[in-house]
C-alpha positions as CSV (number, residue, x, y, z in Angstrom):
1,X,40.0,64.4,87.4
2,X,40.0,66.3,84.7
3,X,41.8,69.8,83.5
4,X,39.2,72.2,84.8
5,X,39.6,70.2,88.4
6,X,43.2,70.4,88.6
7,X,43.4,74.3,87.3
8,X,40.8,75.1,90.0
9,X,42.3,73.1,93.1
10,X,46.0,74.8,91.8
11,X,43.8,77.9,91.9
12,X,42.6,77.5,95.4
13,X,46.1,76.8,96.5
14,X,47.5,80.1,95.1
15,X,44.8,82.2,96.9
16,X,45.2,80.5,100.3
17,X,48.7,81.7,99.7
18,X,47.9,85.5,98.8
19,X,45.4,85.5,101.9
20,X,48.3,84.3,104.1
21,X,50.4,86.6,102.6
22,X,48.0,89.4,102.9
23,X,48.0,89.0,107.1
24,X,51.5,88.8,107.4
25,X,51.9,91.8,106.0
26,X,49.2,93.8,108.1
27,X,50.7,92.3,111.2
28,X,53.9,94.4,109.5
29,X,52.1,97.2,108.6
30,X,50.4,97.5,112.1
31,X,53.9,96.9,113.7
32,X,55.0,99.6,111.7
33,X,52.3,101.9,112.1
34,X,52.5,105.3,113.9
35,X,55.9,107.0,115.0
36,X,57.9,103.9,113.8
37,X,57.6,104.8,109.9
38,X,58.9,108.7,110.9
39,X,61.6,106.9,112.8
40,X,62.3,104.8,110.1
41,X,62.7,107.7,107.3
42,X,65.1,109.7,110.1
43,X,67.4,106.7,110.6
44,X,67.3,106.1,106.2
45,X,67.9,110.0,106.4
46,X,70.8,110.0,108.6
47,X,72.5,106.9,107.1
48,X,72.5,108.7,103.4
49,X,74.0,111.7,105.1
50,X,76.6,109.8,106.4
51,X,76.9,107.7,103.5
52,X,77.6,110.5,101.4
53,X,80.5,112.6,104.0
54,X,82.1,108.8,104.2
55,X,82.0,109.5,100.3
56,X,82.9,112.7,100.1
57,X,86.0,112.1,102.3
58,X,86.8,108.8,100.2
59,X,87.5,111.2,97.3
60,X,89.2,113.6,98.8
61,X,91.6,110.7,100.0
62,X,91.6,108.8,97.0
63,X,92.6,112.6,94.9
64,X,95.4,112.8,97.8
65,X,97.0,109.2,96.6
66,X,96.6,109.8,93.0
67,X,99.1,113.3,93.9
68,X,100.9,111.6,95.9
69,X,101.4,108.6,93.0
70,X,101.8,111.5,90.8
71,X,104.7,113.1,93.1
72,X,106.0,109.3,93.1
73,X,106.2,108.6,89.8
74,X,108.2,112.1,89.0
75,X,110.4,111.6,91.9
76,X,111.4,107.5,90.0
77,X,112.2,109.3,86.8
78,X,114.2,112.3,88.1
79,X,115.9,109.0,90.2
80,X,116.7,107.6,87.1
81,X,117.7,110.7,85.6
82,X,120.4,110.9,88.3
83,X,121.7,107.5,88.4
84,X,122.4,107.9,84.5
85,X,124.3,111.2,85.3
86,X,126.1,109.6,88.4
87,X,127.2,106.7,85.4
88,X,128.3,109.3,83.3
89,X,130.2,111.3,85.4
90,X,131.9,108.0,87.1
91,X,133.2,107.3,83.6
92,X,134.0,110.8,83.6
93,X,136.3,111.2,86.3
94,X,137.7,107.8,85.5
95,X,139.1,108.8,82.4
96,X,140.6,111.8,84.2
97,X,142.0,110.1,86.5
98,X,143.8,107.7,83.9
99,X,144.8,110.6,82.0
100,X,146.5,112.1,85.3
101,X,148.3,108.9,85.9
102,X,149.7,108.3,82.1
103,X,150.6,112.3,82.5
104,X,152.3,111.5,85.8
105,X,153.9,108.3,84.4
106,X,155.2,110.4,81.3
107,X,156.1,113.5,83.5
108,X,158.0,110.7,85.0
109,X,159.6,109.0,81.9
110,X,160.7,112.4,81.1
111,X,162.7,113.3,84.2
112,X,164.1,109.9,84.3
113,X,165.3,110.4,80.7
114,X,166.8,113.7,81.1
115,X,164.8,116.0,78.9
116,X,162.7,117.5,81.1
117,X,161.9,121.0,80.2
């Protein structure tokens, strides 16, 4: 056997393959044929409308959860905000309250000692 034989047989092969190919798909086409292809564009139609309110609404969500991150992520630093001025005002009212015992105490001292005035 030489070249030529082989590249015709592989030839012969390929085209018994298109040919069964070729009624396959006009058993589909026929199967297809008529009201099926306007039913089948509908249905497409009707899924891309869908498709695109599922969308629609998936961004209107998703804008709600980026405020709502937004609203979070203010509310953590205004949080923080407080917790340093709760710190502050602790320390604050500690010292106070040590200065109003060591005035106390020396009130104290003072009457104990006589020279209250």
């Amino acid at each position: 056997m030489n070249f030529a034989t082989v590249a015709n047989l592989g030839t012969m092969i390929l085209c018994a393959a298109v040919l069964v190919q070729s009624v396959r798909m006009m058993r589909s086409l026929k199967a297809v044929r008529g009201g099926a292809i306007v039913e089948v564009v509908t249905l497409l139609d009707r899924s891309t409308a869908e498709a695109r309110m599922v969308l629609s609404e998936l961004k209107t969500a998703l804008g709600d959860c980026a405020g709502a991150a937004r609203a979070l992520a203010d509310g953590k630093a205004i949080a923080d905000e407080l917790t340093v001025m709760v710190g502050i005002a602790n320390a604050s009212a500690d010292r106070m309250a040590d200065a109003a015992h060591a005035a106390r105490r020396q009130h104290a001292e003072d009457r104990a000692q006589g020279s209250y005035t």
